[in-house]
C-alpha positions as a Markdown table, in Angstrom:
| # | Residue | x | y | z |
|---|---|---|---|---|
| 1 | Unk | 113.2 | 127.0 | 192.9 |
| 2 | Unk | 111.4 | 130.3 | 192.0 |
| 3 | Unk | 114.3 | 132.5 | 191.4 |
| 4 | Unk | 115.1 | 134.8 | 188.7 |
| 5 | Unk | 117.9 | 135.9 | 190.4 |
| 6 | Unk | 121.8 | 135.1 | 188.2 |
| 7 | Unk | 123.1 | 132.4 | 190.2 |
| 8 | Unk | 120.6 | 130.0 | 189.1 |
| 9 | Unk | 120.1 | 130.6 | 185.3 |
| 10 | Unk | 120.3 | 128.1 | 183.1 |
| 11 | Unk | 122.1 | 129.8 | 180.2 |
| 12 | Unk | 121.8 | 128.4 | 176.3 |
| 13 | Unk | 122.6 | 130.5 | 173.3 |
| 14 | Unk | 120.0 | 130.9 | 170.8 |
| 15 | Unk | 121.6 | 130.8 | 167.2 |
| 16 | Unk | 120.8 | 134.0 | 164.4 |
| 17 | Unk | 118.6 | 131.6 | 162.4 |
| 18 | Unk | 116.0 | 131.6 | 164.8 |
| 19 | Unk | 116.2 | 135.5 | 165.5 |
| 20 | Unk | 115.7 | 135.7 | 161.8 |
| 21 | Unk | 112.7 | 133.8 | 161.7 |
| 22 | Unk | 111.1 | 136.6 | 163.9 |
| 23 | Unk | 110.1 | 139.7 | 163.1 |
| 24 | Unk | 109.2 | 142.6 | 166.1 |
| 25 | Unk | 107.2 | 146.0 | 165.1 |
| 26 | Unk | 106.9 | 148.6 | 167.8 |
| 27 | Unk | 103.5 | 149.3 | 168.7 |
| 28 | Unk | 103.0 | 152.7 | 168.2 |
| 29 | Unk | 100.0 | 153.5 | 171.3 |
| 30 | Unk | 101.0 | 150.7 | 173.5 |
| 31 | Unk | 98.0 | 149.9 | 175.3 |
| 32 | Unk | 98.7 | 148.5 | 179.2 |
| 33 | Unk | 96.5 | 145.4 | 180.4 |
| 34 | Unk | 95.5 | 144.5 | 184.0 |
| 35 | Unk | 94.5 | 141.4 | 184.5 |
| 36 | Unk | 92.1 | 139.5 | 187.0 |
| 37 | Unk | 95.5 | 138.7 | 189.2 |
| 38 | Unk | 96.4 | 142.5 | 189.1 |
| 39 | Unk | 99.3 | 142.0 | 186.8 |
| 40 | Unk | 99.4 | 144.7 | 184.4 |
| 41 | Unk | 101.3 | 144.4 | 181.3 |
| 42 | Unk | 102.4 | 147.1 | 178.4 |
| 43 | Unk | 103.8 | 145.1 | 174.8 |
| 44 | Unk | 105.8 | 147.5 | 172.8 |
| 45 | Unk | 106.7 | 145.9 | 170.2 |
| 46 | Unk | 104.8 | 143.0 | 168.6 |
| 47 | Unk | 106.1 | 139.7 | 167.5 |
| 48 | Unk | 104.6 | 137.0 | 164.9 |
| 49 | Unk | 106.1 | 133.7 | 166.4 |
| 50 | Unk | 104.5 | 131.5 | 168.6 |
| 51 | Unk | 102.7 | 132.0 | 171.8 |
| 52 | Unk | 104.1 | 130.3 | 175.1 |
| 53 | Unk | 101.8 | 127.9 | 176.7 |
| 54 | Unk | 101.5 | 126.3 | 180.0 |
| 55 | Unk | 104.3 | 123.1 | 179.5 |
| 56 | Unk | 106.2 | 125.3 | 176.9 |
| 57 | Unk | 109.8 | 126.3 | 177.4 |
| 58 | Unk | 111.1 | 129.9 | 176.8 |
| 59 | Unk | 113.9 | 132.0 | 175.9 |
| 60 | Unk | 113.7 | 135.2 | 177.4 |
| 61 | Unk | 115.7 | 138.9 | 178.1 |
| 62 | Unk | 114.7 | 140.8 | 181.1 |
| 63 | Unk | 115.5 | 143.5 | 183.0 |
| 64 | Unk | 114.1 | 144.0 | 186.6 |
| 65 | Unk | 113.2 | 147.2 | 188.1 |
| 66 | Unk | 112.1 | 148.5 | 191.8 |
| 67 | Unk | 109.4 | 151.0 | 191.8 |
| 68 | Unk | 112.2 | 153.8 | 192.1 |
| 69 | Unk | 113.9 | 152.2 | 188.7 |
| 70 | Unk | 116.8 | 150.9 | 190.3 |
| 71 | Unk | 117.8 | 147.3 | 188.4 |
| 72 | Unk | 118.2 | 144.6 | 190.6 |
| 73 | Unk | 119.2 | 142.3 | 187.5 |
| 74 | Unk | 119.5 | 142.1 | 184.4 |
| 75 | Unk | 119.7 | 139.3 | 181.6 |
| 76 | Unk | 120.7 | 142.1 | 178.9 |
| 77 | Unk | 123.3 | 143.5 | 180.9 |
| 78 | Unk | 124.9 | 139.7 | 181.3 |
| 79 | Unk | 124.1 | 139.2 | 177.4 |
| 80 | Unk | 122.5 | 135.7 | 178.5 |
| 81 | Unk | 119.3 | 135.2 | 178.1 |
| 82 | Unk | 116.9 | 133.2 | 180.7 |
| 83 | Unk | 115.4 | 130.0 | 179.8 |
| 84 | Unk | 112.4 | 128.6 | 181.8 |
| 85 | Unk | 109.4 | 126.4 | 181.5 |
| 86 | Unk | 106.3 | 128.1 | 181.5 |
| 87 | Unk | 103.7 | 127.2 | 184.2 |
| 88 | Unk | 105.6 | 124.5 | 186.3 |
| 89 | Unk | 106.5 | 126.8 | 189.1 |
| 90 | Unk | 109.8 | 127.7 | 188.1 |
| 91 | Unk | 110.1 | 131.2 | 188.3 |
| 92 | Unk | 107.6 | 133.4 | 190.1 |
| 93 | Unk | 104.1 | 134.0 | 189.6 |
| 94 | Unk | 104.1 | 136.8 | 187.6 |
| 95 | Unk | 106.4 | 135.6 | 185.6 |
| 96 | Unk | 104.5 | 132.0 | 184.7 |
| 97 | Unk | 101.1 | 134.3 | 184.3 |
| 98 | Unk | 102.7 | 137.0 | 182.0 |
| 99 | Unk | 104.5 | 134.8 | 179.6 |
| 100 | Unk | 101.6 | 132.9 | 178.4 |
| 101 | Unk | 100.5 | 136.2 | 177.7 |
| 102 | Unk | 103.0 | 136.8 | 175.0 |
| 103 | Unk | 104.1 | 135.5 | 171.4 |
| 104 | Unk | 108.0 | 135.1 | 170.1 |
| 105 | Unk | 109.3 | 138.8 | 168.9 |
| 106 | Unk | 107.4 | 140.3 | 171.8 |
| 107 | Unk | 108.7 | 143.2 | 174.0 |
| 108 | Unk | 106.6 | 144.0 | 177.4 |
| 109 | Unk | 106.7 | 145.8 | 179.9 |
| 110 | Unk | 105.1 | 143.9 | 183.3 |
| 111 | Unk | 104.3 | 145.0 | 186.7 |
| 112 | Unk | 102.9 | 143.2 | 189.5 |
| 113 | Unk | 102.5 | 143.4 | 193.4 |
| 114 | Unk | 104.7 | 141.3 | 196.0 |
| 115 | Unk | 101.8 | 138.7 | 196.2 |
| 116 | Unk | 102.8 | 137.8 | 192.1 |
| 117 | Unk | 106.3 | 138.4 | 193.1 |
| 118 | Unk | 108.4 | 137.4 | 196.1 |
| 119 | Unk | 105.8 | 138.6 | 198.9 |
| 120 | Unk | 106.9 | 139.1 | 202.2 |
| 121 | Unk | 110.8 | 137.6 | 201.3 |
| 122 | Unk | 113.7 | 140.1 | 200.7 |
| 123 | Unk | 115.0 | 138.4 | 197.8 |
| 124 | Unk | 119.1 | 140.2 | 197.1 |
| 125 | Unk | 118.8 | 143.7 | 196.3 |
| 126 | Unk | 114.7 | 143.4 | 196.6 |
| 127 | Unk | 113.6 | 144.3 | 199.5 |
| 128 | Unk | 110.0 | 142.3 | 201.2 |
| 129 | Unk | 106.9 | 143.5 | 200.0 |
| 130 | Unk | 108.0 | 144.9 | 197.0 |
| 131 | Unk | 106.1 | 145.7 | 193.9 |
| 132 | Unk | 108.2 | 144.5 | 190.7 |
| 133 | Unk | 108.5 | 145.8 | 186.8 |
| 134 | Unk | 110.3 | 143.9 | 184.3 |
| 135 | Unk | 111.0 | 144.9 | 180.7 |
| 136 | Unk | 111.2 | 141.5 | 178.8 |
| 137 | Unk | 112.0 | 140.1 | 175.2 |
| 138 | Unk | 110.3 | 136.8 | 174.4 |
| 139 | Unk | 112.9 | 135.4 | 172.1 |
| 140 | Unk | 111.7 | 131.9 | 171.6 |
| 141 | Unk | 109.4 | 129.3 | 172.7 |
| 142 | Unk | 110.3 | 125.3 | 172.6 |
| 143 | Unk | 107.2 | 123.8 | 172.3 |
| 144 | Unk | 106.4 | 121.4 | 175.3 |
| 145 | Unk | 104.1 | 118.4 | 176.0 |
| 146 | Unk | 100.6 | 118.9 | 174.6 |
| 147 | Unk | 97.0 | 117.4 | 176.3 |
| 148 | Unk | 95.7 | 115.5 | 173.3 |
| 149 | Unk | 93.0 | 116.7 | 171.3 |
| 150 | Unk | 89.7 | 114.6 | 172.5 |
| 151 | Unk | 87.3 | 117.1 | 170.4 |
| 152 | Unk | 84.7 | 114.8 | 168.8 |
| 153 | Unk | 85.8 | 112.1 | 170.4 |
| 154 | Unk | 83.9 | 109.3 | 172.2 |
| 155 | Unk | 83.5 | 108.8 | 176.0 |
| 156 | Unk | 83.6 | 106.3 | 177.3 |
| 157 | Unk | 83.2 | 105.1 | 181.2 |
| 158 | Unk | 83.7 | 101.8 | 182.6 |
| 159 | Unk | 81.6 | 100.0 | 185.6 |
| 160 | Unk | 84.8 | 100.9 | 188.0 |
| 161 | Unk | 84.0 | 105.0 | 186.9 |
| 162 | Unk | 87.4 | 105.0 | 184.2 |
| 163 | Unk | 86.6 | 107.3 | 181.4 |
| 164 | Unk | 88.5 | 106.3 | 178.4 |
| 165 | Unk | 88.7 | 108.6 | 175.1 |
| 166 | Unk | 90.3 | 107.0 | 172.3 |
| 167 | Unk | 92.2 | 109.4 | 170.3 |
| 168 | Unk | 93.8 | 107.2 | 168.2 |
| 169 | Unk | 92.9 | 103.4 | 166.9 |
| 170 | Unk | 94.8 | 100.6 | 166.0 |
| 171 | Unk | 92.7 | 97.5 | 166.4 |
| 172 | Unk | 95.1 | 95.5 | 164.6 |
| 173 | Unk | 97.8 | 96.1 | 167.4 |
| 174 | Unk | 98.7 | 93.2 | 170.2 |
| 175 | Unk | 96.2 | 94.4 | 173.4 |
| 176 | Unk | 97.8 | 95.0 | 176.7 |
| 177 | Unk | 95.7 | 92.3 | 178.5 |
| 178 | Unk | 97.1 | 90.4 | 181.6 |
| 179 | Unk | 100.7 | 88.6 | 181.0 |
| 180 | Unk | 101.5 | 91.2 | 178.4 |
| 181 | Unk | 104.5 | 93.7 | 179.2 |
| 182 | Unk | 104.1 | 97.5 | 177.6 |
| 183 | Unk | 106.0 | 100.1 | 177.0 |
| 184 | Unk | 104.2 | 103.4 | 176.9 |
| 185 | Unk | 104.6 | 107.0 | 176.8 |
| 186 | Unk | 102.2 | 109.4 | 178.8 |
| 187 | Unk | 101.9 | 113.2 | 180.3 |
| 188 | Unk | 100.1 | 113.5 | 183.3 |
| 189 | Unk | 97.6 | 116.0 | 184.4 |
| 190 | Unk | 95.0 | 117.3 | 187.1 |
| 191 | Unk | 91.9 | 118.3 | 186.0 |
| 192 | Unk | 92.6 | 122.1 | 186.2 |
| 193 | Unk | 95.4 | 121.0 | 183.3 |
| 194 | Unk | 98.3 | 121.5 | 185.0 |
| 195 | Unk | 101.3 | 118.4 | 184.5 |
| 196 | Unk | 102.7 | 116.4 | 186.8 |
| 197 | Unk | 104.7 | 114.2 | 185.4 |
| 198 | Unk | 105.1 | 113.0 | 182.0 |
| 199 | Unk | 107.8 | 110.3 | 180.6 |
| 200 | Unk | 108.4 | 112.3 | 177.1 |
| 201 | Unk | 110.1 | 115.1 | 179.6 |
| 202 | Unk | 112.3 | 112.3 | 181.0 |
| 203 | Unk | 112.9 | 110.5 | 178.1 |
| 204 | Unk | 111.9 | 107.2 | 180.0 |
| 205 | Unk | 109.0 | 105.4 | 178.3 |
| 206 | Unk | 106.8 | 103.5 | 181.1 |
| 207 | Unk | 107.4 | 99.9 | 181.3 |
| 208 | Unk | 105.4 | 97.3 | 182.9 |
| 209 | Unk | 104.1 | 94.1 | 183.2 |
| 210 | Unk | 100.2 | 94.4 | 182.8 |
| 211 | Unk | 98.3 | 92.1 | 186.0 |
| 212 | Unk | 101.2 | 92.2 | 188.4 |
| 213 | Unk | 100.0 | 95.1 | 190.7 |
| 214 | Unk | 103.2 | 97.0 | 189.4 |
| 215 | Unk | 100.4 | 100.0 | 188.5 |
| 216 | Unk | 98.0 | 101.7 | 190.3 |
| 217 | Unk | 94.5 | 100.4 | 189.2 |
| 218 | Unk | 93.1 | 102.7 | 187.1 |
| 219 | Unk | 96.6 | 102.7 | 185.4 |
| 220 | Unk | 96.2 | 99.6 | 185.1 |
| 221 | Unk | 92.8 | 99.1 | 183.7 |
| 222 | Unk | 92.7 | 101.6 | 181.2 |
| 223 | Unk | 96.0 | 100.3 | 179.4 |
| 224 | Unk | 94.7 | 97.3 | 179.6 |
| 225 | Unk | 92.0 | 98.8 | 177.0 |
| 226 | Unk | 94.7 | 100.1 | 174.7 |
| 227 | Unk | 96.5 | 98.3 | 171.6 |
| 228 | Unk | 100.2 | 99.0 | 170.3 |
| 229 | Unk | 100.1 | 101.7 | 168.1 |
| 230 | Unk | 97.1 | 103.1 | 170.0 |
| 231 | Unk | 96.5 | 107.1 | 171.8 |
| 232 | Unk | 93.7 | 107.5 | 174.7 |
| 233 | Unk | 93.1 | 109.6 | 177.3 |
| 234 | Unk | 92.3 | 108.1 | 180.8 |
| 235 | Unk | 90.3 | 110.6 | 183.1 |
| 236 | Unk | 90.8 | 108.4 | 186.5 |
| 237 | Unk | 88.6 | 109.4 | 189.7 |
| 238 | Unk | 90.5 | 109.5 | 192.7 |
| 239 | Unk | 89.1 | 106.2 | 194.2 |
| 240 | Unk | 91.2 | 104.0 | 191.6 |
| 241 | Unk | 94.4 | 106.3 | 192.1 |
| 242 | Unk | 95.7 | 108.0 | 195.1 |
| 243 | Unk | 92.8 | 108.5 | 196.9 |
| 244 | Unk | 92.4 | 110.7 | 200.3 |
| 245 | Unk | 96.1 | 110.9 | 201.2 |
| 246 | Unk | 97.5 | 112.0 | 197.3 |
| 247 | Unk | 101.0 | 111.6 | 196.6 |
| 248 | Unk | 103.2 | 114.5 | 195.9 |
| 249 | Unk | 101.9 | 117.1 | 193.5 |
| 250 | Unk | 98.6 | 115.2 | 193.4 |
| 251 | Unk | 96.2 | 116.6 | 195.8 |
| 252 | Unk | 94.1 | 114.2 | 198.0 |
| 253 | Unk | 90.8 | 112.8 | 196.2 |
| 254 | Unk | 92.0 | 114.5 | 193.0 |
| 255 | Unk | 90.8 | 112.4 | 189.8 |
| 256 | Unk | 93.8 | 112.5 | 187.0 |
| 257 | Unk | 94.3 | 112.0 | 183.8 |
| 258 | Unk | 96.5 | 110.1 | 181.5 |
| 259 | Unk | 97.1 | 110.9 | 177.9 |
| 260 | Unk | 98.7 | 107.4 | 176.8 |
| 261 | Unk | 100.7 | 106.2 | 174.1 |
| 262 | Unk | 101.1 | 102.3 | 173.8 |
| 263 | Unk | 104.4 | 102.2 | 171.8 |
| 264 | Unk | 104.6 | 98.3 | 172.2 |
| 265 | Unk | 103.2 | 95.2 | 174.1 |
| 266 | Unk | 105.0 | 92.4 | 174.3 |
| 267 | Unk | 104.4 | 89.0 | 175.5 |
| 268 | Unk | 105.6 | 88.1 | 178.7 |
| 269 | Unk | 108.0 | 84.6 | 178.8 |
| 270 | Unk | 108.0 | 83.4 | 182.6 |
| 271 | Unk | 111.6 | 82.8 | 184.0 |
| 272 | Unk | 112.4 | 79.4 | 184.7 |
| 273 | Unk | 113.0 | 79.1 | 188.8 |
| 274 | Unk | 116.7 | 77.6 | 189.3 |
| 275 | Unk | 116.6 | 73.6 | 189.5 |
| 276 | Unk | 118.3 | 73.1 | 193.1 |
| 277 | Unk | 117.8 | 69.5 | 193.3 |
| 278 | Unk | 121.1 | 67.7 | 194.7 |
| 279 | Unk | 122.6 | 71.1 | 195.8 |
| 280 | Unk | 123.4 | 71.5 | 199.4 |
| 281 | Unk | 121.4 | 74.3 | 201.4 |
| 282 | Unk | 124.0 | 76.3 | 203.4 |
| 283 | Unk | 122.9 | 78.8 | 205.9 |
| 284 | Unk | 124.3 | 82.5 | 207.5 |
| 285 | Unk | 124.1 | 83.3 | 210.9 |
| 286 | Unk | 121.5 | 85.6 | 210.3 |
| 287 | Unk | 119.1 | 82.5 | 208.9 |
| 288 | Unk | 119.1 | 83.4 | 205.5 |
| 289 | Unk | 119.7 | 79.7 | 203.5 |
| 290 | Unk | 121.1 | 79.9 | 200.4 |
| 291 | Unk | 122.0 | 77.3 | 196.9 |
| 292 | Unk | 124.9 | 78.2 | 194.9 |
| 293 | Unk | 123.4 | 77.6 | 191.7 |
| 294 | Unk | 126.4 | 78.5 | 189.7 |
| 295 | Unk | 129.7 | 79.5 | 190.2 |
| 296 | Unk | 131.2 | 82.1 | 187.7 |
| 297 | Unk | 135.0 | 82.0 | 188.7 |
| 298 | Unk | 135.2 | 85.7 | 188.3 |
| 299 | Unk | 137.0 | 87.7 | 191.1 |
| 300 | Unk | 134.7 | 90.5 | 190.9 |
| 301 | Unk | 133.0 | 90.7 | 193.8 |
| 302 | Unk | 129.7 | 92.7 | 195.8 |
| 303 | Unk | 130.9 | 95.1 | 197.9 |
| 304 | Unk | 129.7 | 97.8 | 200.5 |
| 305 | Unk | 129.9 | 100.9 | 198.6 |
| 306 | Unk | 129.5 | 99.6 | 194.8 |
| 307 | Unk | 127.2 | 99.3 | 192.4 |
| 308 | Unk | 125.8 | 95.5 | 191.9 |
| 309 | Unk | 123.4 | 95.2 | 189.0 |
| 310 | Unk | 120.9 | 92.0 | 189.2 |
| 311 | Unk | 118.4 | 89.9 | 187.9 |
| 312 | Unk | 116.2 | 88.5 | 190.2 |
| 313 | Unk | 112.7 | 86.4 | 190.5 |
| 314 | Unk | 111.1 | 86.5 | 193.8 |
| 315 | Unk | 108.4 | 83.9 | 194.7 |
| 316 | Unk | 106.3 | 83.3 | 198.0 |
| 317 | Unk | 106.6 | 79.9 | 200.0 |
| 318 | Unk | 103.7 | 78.6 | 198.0 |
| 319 | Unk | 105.8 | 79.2 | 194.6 |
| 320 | Unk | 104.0 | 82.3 | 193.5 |
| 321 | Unk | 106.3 | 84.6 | 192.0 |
| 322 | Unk | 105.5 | 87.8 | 193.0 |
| 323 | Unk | 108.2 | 90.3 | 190.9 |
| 324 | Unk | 110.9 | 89.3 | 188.7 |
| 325 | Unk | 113.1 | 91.8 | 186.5 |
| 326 | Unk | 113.6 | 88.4 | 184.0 |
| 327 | Unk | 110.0 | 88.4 | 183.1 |
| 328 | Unk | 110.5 | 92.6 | 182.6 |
| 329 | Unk | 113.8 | 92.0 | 180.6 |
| 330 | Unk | 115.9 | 94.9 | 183.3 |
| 331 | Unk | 118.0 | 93.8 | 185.8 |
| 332 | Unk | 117.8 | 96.5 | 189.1 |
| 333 | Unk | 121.2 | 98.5 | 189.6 |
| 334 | Unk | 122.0 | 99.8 | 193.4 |
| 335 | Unk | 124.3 | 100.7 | 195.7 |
| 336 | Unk | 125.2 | 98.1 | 197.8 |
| 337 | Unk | 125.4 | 98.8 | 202.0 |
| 338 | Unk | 123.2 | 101.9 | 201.5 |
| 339 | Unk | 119.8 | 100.1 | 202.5 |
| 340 | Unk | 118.3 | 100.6 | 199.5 |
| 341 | Unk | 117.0 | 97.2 | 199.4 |
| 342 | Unk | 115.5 | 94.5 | 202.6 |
| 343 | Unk | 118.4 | 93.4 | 204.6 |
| 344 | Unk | 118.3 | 89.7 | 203.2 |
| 345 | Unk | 119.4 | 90.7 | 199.5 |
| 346 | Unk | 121.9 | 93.2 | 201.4 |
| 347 | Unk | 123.4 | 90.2 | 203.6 |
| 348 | Unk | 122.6 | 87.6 | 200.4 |
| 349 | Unk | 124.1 | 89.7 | 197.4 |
| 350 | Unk | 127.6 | 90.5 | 199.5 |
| 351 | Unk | 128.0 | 86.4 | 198.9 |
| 352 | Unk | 128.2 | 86.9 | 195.2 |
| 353 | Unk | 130.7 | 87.5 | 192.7 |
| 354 | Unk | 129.7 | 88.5 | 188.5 |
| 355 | Unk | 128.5 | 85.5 | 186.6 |
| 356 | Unk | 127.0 | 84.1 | 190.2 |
| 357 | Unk | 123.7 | 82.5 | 190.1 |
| 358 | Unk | 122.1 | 81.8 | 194.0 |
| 359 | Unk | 118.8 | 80.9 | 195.4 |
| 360 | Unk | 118.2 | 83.0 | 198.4 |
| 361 | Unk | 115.3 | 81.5 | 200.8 |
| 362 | Unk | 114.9 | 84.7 | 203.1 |
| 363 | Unk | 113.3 | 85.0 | 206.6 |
| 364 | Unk | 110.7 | 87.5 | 207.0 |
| 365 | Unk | 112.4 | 89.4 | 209.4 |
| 366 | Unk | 115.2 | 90.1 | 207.0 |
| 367 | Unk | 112.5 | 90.7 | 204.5 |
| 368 | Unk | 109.1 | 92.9 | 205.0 |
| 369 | Unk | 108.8 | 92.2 | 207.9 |
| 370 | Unk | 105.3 | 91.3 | 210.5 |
| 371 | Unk | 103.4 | 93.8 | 208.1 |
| 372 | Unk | 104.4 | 92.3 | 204.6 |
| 373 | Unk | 104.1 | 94.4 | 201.5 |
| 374 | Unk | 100.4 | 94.4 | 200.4 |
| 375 | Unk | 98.9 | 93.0 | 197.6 |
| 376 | Unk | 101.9 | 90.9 | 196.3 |
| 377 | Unk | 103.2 | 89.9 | 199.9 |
| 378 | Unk | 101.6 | 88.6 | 202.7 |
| 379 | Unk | 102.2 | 89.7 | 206.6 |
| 380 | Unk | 105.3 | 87.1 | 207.7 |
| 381 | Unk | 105.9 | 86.1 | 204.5 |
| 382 | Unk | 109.6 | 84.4 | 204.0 |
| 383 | Unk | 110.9 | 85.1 | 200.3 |
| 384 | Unk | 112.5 | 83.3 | 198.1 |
| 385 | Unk | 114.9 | 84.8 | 195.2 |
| 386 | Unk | 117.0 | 83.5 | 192.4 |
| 387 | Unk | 119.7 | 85.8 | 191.9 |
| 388 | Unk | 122.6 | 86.7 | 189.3 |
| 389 | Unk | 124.7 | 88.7 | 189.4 |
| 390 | Unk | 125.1 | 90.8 | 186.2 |
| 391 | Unk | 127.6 | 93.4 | 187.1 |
| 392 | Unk | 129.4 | 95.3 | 189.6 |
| 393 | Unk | 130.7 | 98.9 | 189.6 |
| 394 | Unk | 132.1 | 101.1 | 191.7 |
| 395 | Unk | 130.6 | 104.7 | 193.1 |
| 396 | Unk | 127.0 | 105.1 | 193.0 |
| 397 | Unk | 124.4 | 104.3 | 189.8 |
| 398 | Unk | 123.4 | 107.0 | 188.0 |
| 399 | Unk | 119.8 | 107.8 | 187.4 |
């Protein structure tokens, strides 16, 4: 949300050492800047830390002004400073252009017009249209996510139009060919350079079985070029990711790219489907038919309203298995009763207790239905699963 406004500050204390580590000289003919934007800026005292970039975060003091020099806030006056990350939208405009102007120990003066501010909107004490001034203090900057470096390095482009830079080699390394699973990390980026999405931020490594569809195909085929140990940058046209409709932050026909790290491949073992011979099909009133594989005992049961964790293989009537969380070594965790999964494994999971192992041979109707789920599953396609159930908990997973 692009406020600056108290409510919504995210306040952390930044210890002495790193104030220490800074020094700040006042600038005896400060000299003001406008920029091509129209944001003008003054520094009036000059720091010798390190200057904020585009993915960065930053620690900063401010004080807002109106034209008049009435304060409508004031990090100095709260004694807490501000901290934000530069370029992702997160404050206003002005505020993600003048930052990456500035270095740690630097004090500014910026002004800017409504359209780098908050326009037409009365924002609190700021009324629309109005022109803003800021003194700021840029205390520190936590470096962020960096593109690689591809200088010098080879291009390469494949007959589907993938480009591929590798940054950094490890022949020697297992290859991320089909029935391998990886684990990478990877930041995210339209052409222009701006992120949108990367798994170092979230702290969750990509995982994923490589020639299973799990992956959009240019995904797909460049890690399947990579080793373990390996670096590369994937510069994928539109075409082999979301194409004319985009998805989320990605405009349509927008080419991407992926700066990749294969932490590990691994080779895939393929679950075993449950032997069911001599066990009696039973059926619900809703046509799903299901094995009781094993019986646990336990008295913990799949409820409405808790959290079941389970490992599952799902195969098409011809035996195909089409997904299974064995083969990626994670069972999936939701809450039960919230339709967060087809109606079959709503109806066929509420049969289980912990420890339970079923088979569950699904109709399509309680499945995906007349249109299927394209590539892995057909139109009118009745699924088969073999469950267990790992756990149950109540309240809702956390993510």
């Amino acid at each position: 949300m692009k406020r600056i406004v108290t409510a919504l500050l995210v306040i952390l204390a930044f210890g002495a050492n790193a104030q220490e580590k800074i020094k700040s000289v006042p600038v005896k003919k400060p000299k003001t800047v406008k920029t091509a934007s129209g944001l003008e800026y003054t520094i009036t005292s000059k720091g010798n830390g390190k200057k904020a970039q585009a993915g960065d975060k930053v620690k900063v003091h401010y004080t807002g002004k109106l034209l008049n020099d009435t304060i409508f806030d004031s990090s100095v006056q709260r004694g807490q400073p501000f901290e934000f990350k530069v370029g992702a939208g997160q404050v206003i405009k002005g505020w993600d252009e003048a930052f990456q102007l500035l270095q740690e120990g630097d004090k500014a003066t910026i002004k800017f017009g409504p359209e780098l501010g908050y326009g037409e909107r009365a924002m609190g004490k700021i009324p629309a249209n109005s022109p803003l001034i800021f003194d700021v203090e840029l205390i520190e900057v936590i470096e962020g996510v960096r593109p690689f470096d591809t200088k010098g390095k080879d291009t390469v482009k494949t007959a589907s139009g993938l480009q591929y830079i590798l940054v950094k080699a490890n022949k020697s390394g297992e290859q991320a060919v089909s029935g391998t699973k990886v684990v990478a990390n990877y930041s995210a980026f339209l052409l222009d350079g701006k992120m949108f999405d990367s798994s170092i931020e979230r702290g969750q490594p990509l995982k994923a079985n490589i020639g299973k569809g799990q992956l959009f195909a240019g995904l797909e085929e460049g890690l399947a070029l990579m080793h373990k140990g390996e670096k590369a940058r994937i510069i994928i046209p539109s075409k082999l990711a979301f194409g004319e409709k985009g998805s989320g932050p990605i405009p349509p026909n927008a080419d991407i790219i992926f700066d990749v790290e294969m932490v590990d491949v691994q080779k895939v073992i393929p679950p075993v489907a449950y032997d069911i011979k001599g066990l009696e099909a039973k059926k619900t009133a809703s046509g799903i038919t299901y094995y009781e594989v094993k019986r646990s005992g336990s008295t913990v049961k799949a409820e409405a309203g808790k959290t079941v964790k389970v490992h599952y293989s799902g195969y098409l009537a011809d035996g195909t298995m089409f997904d299974s969380s064995v083969e990626r070594g994670e069972p999936i965790e939701f809450p039960l009763g919230q339709a967060y999964v087809i109606q079959g494994w709503e109806e066929g999971i509420a049969l289980m207790n912990v420890g339970d192992k079923l088979r569950l041979v699904i109709p399509y109707l309680l499945a995906y239905g007349e249109a299927g789920r394209p590539p892995m599953i057909p139109a009118k396609a009745d699924l088969t699963f073999d469950v267990e159930l790992v756990d149950v908990k109540d309240g809702a997973p956390k993510h």
